[in-house]
VEXRO-682738 format. One line per 4 residues: number of its first residue (from 1); their letters; for each residue x negated, y negated, z of N, C-alpha, C. Coordinates in steps of 0.05 Angstrom, whole numbers. Example, Ala and Ser with C-alpha at 12.3 -4.5 7.8 and 13.67 -1.06 7.14 Angstrom:
<atoms>
1	as	-264,114,156,-246,90,156,-264,66,156 | -257,45,142,-273,21,143,-258,-1,157 $
</atoms>
This chain:
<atoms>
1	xxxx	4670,-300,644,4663,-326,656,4647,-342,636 | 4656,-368,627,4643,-386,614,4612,-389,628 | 4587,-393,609,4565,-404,612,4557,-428,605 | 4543,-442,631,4533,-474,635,4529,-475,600 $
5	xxxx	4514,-462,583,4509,-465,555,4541,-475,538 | 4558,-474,544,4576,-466,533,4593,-502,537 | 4587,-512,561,4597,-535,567,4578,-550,555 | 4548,-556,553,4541,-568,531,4540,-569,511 $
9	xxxx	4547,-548,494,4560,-548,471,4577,-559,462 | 4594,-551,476,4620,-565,478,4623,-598,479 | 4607,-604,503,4597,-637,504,4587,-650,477 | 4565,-637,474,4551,-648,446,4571,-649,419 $
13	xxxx	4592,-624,412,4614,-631,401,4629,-655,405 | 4633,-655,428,4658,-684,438,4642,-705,434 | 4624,-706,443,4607,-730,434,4606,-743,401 | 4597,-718,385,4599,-717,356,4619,-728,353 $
17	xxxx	4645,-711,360,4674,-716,343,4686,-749,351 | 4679,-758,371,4680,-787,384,4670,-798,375 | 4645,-799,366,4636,-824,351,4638,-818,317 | 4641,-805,314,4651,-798,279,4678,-809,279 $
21	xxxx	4691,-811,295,4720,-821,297,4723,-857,303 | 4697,-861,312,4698,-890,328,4684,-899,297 | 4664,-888,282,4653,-896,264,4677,-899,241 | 4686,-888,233,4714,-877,219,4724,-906,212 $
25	xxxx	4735,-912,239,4760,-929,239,4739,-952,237 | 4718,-957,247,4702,-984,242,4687,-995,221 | 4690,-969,210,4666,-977,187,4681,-983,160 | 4662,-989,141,4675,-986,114,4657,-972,102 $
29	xxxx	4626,-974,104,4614,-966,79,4585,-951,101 | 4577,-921,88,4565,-912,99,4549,-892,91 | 4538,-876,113,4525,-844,100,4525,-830,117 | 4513,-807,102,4521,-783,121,4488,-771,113 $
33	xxxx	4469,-754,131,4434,-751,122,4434,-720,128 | 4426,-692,121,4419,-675,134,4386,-667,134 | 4369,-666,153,4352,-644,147,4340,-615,153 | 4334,-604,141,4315,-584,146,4295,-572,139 $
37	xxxx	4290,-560,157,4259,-539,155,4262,-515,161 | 4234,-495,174,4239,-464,176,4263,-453,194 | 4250,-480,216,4261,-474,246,4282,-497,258 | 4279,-514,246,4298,-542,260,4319,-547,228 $
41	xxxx	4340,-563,243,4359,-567,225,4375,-599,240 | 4377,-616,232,4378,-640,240,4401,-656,224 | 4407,-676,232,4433,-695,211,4442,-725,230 | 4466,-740,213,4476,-752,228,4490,-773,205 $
45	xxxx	4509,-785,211,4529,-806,200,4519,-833,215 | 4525,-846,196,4524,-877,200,4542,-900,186 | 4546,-920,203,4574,-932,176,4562,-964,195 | 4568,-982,169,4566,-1007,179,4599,-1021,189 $
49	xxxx	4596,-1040,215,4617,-1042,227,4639,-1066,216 | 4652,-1069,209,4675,-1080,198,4656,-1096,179 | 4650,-1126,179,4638,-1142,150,4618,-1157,167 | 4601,-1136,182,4584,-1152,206,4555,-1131,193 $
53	xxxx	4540,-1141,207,4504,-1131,193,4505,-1108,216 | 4524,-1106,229,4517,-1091,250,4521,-1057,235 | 4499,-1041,240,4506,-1007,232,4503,-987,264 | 4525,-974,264,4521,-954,284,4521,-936,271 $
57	xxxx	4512,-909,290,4509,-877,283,4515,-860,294 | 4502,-836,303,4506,-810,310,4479,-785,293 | 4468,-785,314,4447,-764,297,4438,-737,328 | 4444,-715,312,4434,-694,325,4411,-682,317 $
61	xxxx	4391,-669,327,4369,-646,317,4371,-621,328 | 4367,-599,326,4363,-578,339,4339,-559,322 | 4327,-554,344,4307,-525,342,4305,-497,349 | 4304,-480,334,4306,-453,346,4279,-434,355 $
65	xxxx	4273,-444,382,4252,-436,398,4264,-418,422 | 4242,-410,434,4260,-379,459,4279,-402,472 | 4270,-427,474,4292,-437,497,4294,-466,474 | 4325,-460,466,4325,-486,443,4322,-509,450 $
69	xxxx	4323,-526,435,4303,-558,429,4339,-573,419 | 4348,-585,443,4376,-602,424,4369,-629,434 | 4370,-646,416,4364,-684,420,4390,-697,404 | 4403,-704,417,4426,-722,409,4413,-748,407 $
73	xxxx	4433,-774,393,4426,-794,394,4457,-819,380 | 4452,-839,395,4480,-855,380,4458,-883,380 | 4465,-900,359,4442,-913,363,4459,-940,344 | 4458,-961,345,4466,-996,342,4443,-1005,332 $
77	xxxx	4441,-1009,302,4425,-1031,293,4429,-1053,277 | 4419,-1076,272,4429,-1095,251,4406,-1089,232 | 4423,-1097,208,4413,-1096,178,4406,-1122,159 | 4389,-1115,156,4379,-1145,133,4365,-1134,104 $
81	xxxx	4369,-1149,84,4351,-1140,64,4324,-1170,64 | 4301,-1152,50,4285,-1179,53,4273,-1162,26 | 4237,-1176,20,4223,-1168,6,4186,-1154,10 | 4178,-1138,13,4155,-1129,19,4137,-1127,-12 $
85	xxxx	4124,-1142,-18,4102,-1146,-42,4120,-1147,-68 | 4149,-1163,-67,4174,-1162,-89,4185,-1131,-94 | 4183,-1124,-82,4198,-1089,-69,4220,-1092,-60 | 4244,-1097,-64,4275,-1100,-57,4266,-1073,-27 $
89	xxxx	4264,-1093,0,4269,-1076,25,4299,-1077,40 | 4303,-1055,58,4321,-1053,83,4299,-1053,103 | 4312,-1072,123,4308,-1070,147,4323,-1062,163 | 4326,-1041,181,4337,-1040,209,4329,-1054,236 $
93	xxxx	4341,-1061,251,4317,-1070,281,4343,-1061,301 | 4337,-1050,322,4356,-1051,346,4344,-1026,366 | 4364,-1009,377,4368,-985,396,4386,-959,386 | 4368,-939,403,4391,-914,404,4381,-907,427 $
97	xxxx	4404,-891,446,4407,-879,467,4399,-852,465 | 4380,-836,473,4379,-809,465,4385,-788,493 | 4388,-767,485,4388,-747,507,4374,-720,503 | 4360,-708,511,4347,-684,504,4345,-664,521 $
101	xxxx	4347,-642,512,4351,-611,534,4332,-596,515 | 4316,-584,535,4299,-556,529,4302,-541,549 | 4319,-520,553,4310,-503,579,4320,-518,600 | 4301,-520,628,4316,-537,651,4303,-563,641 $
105	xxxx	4286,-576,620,4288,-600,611,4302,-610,613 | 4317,-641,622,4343,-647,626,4326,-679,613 | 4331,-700,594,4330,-725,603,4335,-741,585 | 4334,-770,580,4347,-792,573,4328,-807,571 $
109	xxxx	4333,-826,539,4322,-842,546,4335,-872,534 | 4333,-900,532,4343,-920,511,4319,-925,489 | 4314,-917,466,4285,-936,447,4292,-954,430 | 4275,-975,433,4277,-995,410,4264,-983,393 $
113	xxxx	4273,-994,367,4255,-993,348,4270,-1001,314 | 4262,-985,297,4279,-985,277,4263,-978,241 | 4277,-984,220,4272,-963,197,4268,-991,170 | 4245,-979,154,4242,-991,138,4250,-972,112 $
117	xxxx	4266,-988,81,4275,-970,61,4263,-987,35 | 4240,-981,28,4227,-1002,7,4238,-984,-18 | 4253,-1003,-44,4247,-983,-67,4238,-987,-82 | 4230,-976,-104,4202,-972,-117,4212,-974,-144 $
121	xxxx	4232,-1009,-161,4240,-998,-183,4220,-1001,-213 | 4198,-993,-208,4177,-977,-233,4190,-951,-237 | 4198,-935,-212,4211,-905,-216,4235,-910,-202 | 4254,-919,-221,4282,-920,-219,4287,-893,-190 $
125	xxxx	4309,-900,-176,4314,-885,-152,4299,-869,-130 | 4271,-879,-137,4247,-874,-116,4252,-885,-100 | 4247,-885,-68,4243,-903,-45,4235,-892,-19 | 4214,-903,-11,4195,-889,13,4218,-904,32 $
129	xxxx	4212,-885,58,4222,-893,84,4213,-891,100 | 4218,-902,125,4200,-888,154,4211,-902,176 | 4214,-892,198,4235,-897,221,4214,-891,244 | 4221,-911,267,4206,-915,292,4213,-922,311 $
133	xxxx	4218,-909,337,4231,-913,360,4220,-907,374 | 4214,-924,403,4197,-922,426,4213,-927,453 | 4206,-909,475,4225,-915,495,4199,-916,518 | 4188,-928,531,4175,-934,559,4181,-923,578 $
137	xxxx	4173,-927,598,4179,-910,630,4200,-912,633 | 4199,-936,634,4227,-959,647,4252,-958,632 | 4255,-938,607,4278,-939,600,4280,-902,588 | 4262,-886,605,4275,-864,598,4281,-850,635 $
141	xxxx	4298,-840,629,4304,-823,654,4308,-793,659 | 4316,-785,681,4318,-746,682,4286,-751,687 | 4273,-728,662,4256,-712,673,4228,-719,660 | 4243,-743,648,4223,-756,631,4209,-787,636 $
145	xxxx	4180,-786,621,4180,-823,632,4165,-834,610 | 4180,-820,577,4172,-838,559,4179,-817,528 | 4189,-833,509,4200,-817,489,4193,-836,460 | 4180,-814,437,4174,-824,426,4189,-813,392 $
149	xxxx	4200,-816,375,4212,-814,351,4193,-826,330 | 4189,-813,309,4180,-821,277,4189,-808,257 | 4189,-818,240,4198,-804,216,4192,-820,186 | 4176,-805,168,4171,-820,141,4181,-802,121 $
153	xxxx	4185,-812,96,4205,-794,80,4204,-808,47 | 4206,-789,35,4201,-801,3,4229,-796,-5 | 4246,-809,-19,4270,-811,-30,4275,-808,-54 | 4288,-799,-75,4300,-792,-97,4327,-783,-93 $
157	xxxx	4342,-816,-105,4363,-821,-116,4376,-801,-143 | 4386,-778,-136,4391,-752,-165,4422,-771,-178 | 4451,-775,-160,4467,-789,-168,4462,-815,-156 | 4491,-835,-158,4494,-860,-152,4497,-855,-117 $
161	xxxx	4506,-839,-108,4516,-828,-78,4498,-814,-67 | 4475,-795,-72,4466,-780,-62,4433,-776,-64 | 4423,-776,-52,4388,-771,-51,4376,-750,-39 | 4351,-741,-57,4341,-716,-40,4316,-733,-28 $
165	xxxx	4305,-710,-7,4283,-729,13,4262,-709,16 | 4244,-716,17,4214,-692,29,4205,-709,51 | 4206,-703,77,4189,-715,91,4172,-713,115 | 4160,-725,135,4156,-710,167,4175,-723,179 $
169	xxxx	4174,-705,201,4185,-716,230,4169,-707,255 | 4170,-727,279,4152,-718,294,4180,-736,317 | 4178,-719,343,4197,-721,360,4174,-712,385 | 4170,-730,411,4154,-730,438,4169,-745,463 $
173	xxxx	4162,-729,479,4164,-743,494,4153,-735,528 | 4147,-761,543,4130,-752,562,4143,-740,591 | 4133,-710,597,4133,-701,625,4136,-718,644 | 4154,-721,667,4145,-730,689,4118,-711,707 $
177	xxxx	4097,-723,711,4070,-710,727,4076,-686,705 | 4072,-679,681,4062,-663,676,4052,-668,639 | 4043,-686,635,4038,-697,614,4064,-699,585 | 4060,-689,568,4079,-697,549,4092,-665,531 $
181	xxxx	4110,-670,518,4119,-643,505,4130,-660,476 | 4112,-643,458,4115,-649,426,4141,-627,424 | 4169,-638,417,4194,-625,404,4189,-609,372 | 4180,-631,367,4176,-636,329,4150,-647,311 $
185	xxxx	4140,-626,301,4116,-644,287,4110,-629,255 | 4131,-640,243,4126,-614,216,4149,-641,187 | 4143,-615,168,4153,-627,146,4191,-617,138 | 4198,-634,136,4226,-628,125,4232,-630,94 $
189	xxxx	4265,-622,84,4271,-622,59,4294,-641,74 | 4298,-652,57,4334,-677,63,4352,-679,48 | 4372,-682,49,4404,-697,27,4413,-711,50 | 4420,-737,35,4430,-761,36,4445,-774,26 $
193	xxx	4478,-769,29,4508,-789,26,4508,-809,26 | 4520,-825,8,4529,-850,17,4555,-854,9 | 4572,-868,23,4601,-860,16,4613,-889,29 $
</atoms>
């Protein structure tokens, strides 16, 4: 007899293989990010949509704790380049939809937010990053009534396509009546596609 484990798996696959397929056909130009650490192992694709500023994605995390840690996410942002102190920047600004299971944890949430990519050309292919997403009462649901995402990261460009990353990540989010549960609060290693 199949186990309830087995249909979210399965889900979180179909989910994956659906939007890697929707990204596929929409995109032209994109990446692909993985990270990890001792215990978590994380990733996701992104492609910008036909000749529009618009970028969608797909990013999963998982942790291996007695009762695993999985956070999906598909997330829509627009893109701009600007300048931060003559520092050639990316901007992101928009949403991702997340979903997260721990155990009978069940919940959802929508966060705004979005990612800054400054580069640093004194050291050719350097470039700090850091990503921020916030979700309120009012836009997380299930079992939760508030979710929080960060992430900062130092970049090195090794080819024209590919970058290695050292960075944190920190992943929260709040209990209903029972205060909050930290997912993620540690340092990662990264590689980063662009294709």
């Amino acid at each position: 007899m199949l186990q309830k484990g087995f249909f979210m798996t399965f889900n979180i696959r179909f989910i994956a293989c659906t939007a890697l397929l929707a990204l596929s056909s929409l995109s032209y130009a994109g990446g692909a990010s993985f990270r990890i650490s001792n215990d978590t192992i994380g990733g996701g694709i992104d492609g910008q949509i036909g000749e529009t500023d618009l970028v969608a994605g797909f990013e999963h995390f998982y942790k291996d704790e007695s009762e695993s840690v999985n956070i999906s996410n598909i997330n829509l942002h627009t893109q701009g380049q600007t300048a931060v102190s003559n520092l050639p920047t990316t901007v992101l600004l928009g949403l991702e939809a997340t979903h997260m299971k721990e155990g009978e944890f069940k919940a959802s949430a929508v966060a705004f937010g979005g990612a800054v990519r400054i580069n640093l050309p004194s050291t050719p292919g350097l470039s700090v990053e850091t990503r921020l997403h916030y979700a309120p009462d009012i836009l997380a649901y299930g079992d939760s009534d508030e979710f929080k995402r960060f992430r900062a990261q130092l970049n090195y460009r090794v080819i024209q396509s590919a970058d290695l990353s050292l960075g944190y990540q920190y992943l929260n989010a709040g209990i209903k009546d029972a205060g909050d549960r930290t997912f993620e609060s540690g340092y990662f290693i990264g590689l980063g596609m662009k294709f």
